[in-house]
N, CA, C and O of each residue as an XYZ file, in Angstrom:
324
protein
N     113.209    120.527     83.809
C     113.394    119.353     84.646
C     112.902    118.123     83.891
O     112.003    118.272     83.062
N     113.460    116.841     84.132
C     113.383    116.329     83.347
C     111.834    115.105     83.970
O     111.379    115.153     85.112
N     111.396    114.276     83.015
C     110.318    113.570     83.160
C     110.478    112.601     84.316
O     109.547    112.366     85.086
N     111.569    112.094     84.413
C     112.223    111.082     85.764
C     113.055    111.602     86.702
O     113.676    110.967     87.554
N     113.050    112.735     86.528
C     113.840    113.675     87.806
C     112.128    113.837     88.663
O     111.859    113.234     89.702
N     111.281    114.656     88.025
C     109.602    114.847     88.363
C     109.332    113.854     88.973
O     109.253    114.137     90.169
N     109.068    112.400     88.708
C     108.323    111.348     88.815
C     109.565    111.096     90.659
O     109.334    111.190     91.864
N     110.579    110.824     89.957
C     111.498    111.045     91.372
C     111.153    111.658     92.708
O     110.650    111.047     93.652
N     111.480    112.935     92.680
C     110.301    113.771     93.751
C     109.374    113.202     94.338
O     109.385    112.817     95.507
N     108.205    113.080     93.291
C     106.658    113.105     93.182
C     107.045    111.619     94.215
O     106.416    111.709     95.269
N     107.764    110.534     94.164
C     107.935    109.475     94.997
C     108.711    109.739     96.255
O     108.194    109.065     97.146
N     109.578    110.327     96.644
C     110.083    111.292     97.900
C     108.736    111.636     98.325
O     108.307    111.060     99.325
N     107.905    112.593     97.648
C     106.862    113.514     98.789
C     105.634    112.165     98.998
O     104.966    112.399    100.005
N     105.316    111.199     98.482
C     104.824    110.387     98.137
C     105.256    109.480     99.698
O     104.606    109.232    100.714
N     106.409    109.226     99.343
C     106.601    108.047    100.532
C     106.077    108.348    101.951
O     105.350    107.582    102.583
N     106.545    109.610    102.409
C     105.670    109.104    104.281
C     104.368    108.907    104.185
O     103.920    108.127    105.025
N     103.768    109.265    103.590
C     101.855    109.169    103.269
C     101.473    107.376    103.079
O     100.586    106.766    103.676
N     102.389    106.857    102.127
C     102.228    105.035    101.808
C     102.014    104.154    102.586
O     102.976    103.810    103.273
N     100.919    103.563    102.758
C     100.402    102.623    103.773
C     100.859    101.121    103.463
O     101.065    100.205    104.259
N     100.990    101.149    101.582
C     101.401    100.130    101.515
C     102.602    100.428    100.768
O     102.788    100.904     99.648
N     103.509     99.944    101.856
C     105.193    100.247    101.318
C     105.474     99.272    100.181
O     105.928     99.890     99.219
N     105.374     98.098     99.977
C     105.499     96.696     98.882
C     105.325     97.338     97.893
O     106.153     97.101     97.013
N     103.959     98.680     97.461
C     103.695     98.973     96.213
C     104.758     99.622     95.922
O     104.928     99.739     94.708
N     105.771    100.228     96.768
C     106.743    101.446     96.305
C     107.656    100.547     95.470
O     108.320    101.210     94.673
N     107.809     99.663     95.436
C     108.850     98.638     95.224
C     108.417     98.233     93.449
O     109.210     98.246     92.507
N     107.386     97.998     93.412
C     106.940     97.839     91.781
C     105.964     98.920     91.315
O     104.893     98.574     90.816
N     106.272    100.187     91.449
C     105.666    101.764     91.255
C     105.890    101.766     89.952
O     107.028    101.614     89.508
N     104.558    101.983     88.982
C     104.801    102.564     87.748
C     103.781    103.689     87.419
O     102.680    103.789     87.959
N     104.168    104.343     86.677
C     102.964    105.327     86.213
C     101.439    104.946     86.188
O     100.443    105.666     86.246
N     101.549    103.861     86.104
C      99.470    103.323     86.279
C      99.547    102.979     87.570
O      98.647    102.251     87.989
N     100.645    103.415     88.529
C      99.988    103.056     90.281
C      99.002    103.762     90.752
O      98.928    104.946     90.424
N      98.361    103.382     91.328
C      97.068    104.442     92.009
C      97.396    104.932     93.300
O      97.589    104.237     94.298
N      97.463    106.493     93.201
C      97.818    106.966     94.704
C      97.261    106.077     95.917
O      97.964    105.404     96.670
N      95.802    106.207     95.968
C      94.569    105.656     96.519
C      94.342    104.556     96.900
O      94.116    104.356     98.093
N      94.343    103.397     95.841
C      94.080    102.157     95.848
C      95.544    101.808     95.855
O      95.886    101.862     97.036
N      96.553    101.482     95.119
C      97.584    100.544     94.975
C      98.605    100.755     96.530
O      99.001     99.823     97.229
N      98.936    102.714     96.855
C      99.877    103.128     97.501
C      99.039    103.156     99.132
O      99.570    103.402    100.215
N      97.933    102.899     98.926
C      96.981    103.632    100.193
C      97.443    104.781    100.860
O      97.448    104.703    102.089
N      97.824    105.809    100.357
C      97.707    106.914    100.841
C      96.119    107.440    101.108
O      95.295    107.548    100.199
N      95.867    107.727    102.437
C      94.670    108.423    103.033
C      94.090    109.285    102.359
O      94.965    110.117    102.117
N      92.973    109.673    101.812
C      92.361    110.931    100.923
C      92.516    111.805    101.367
O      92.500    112.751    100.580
N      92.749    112.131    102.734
C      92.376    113.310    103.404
C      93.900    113.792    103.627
O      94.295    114.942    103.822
N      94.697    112.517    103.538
C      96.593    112.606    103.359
C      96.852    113.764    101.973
O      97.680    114.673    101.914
N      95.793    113.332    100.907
C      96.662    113.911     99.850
C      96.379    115.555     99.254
O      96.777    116.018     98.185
N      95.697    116.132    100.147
C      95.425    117.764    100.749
C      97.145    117.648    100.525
O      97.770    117.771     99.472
N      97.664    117.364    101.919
C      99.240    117.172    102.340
C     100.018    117.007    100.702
O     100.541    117.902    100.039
N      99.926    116.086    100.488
C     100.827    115.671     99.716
C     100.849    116.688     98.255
O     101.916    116.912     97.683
N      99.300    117.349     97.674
C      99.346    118.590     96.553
C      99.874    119.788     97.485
O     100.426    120.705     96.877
N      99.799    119.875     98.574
C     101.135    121.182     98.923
C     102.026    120.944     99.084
O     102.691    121.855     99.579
N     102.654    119.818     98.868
C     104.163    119.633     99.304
C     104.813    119.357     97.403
O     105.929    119.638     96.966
N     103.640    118.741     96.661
C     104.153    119.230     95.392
C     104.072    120.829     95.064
O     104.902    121.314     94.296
N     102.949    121.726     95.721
C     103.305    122.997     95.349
C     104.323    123.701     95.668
O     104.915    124.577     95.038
N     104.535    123.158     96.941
C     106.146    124.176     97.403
C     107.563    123.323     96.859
O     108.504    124.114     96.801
N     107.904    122.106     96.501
C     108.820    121.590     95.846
C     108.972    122.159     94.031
O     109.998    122.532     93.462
N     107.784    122.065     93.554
C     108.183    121.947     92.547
C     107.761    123.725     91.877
O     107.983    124.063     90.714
N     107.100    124.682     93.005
C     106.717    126.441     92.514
C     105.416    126.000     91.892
O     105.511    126.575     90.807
N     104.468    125.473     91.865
C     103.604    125.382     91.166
C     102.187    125.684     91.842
O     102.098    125.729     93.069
N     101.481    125.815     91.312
C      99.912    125.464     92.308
C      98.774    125.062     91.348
O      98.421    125.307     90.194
N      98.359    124.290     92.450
C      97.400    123.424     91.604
C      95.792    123.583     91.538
O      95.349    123.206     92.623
N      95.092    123.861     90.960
C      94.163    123.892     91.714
C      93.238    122.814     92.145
O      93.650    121.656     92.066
N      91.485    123.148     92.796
C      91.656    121.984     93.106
C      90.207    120.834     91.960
O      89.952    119.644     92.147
N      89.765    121.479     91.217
C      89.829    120.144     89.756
C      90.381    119.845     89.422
O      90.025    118.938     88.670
N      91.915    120.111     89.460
C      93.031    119.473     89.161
C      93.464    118.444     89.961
O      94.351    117.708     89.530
N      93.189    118.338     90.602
C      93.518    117.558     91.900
C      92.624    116.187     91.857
O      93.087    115.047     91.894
N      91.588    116.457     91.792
C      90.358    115.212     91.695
C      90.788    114.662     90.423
O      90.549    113.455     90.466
N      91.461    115.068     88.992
C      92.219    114.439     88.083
C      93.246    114.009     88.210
O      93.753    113.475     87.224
N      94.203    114.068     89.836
C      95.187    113.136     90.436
C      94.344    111.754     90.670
O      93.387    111.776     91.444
N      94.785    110.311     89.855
C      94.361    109.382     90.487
C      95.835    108.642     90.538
O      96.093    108.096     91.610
N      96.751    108.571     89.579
C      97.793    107.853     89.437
C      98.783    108.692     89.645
O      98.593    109.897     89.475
N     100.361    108.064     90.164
C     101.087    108.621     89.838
C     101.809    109.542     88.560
O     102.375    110.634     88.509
N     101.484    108.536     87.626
C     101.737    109.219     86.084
C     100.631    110.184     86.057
O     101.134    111.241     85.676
N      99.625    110.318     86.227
C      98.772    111.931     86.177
C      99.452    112.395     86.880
O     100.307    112.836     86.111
N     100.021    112.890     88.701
C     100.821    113.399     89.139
C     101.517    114.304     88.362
O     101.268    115.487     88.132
N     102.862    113.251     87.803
C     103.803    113.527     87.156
C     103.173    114.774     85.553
O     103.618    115.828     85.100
N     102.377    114.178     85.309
C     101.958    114.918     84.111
C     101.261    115.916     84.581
O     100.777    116.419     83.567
N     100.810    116.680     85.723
C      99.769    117.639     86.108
C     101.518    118.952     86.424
O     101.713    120.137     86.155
N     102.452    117.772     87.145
C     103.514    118.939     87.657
C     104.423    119.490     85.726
O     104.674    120.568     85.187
N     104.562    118.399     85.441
C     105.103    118.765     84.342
C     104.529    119.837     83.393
O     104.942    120.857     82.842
N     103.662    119.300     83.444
C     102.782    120.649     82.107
C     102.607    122.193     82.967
O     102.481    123.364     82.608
N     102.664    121.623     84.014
C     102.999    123.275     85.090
C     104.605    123.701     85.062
O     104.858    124.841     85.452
N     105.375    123.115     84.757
C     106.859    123.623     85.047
C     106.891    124.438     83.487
O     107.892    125.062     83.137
């Protein structure tokens, strides 16, 4: 799969969680789940199982606390595919 097919997705499972919709609009790999997208902390439990069942993967969860940006995202699912 390719690097912008991934990142694609990762913004699908991404969007209902976004508090601030404006950021979706200028999203780059240095967006911050957290700070830029305001997705809820306690939202993104939700959001690493919905990358585990989309993309077959599982994550664990120090891996997870090394989710801060989208581009980590993208690079945590990738190096798993």
């Amino acid at each position: 799969m390719e690097r912008s097919e991934v990142q694609k997705k990762v913004v699908t499972i991404l969007t209902p969680y976004v508090k601030n919709e404006a950021a979706l609009t200028t999203l780059t790999p240095d967006t911050s789940i957290l700070d830029d997208l305001k997705v809820n902390s306690a939202r993104l439990v939700d959001v690493v199982l919905a990358f585990e069942d989309e993309f077959g993967i599982e994550v664990a969860d120090d891996e997870v606390d090394a989710v801060v940006t989208v581009g980590d995202a993208v690079n945590l699912i990738c190096g798993k595919l």
